[in-house]
C-alpha positions as a LaTeX table, in Angstrom:
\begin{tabular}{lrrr}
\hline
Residue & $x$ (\AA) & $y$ (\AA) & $z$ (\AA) \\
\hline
Unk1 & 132.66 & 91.94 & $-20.38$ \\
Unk2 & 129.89 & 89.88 & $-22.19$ \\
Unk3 & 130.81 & 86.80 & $-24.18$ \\
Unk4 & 128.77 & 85.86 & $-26.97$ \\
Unk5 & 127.95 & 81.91 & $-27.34$ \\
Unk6 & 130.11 & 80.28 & $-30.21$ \\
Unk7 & 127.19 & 79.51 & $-31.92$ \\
Unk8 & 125.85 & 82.80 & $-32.19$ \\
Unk9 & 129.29 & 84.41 & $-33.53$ \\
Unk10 & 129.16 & 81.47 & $-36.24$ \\
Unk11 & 125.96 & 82.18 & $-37.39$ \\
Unk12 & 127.00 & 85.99 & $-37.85$ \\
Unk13 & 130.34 & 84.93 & $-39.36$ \\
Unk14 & 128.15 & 82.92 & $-41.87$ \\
Unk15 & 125.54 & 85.66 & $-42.95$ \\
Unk16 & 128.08 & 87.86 & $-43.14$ \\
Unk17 & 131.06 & 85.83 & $-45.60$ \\
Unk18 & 130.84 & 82.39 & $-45.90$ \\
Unk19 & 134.51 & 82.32 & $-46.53$ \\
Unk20 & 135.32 & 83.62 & $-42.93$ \\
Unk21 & 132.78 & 81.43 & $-41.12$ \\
Unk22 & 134.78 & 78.35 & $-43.13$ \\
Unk23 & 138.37 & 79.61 & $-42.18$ \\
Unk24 & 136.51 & 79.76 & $-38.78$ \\
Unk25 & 134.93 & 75.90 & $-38.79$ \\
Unk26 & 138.45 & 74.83 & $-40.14$ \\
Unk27 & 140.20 & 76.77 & $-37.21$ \\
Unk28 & 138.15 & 74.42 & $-34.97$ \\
Unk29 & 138.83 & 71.36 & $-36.47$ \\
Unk30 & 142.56 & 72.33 & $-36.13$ \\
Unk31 & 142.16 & 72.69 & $-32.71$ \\
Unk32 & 140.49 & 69.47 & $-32.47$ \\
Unk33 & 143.27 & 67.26 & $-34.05$ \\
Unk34 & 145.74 & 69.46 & $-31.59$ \\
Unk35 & 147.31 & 71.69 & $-34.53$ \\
Unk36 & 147.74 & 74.20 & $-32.14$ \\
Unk37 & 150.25 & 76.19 & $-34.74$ \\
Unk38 & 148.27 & 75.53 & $-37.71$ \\
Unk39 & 145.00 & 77.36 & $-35.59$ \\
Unk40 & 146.43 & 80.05 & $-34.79$ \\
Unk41 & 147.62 & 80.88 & $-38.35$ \\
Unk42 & 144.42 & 79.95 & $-39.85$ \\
Unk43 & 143.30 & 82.39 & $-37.04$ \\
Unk44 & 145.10 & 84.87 & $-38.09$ \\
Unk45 & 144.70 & 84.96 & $-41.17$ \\
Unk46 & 140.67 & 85.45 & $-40.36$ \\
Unk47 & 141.34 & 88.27 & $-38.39$ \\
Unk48 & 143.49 & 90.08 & $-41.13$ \\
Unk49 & 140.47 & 89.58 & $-43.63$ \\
Unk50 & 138.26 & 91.06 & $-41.02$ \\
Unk51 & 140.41 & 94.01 & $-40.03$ \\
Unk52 & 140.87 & 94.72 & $-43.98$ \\
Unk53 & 137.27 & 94.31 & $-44.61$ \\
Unk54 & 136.50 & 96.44 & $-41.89$ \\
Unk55 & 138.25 & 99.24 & $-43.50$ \\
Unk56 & 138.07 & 98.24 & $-47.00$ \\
Unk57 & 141.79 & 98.52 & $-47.87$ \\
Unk58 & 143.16 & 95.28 & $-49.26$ \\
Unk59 & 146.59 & 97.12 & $-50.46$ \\
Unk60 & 148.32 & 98.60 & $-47.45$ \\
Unk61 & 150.65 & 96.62 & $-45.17$ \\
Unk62 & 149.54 & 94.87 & $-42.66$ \\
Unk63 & 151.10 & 97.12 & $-40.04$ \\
Unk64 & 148.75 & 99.99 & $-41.31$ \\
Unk65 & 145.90 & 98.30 & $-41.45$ \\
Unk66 & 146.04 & 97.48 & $-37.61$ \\
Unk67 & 147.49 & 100.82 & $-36.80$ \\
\hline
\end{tabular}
């Protein structure tokens, strides 16, 4: 399994939405200041706007959209 450099997944996140590579920067920072909880939601949250971008439905439960 290859893991790509956190740099390089930033710099994708970025040219691809701004808005993600932000909710991913602010993730950090959580992490940083020990907001364990508060990352992982912020996390979340990232990964739910990826998975529904991914498929391009914003209207289905979330339950569909990772099935």
């Amino acid at each position: 399994m290859s893991l790509y450099p956190k740099t390089i997944v930033a710099d994708y996140l970025y040219s691809h939405s701004r808005f993600l590579h932000s909710c991913l920067v602010q993730c950090e920072t959580l992490y940083q200041q020990n907001l364990g909880f508060s990352c992982v939601t912020v996390l979340f949250n990232c990964l739910e706007n990826v998975a529904r971008s991914a498929i391009n439905d914003y209207e289905s439960k979330l339950i569909v959209v990772f099935s």
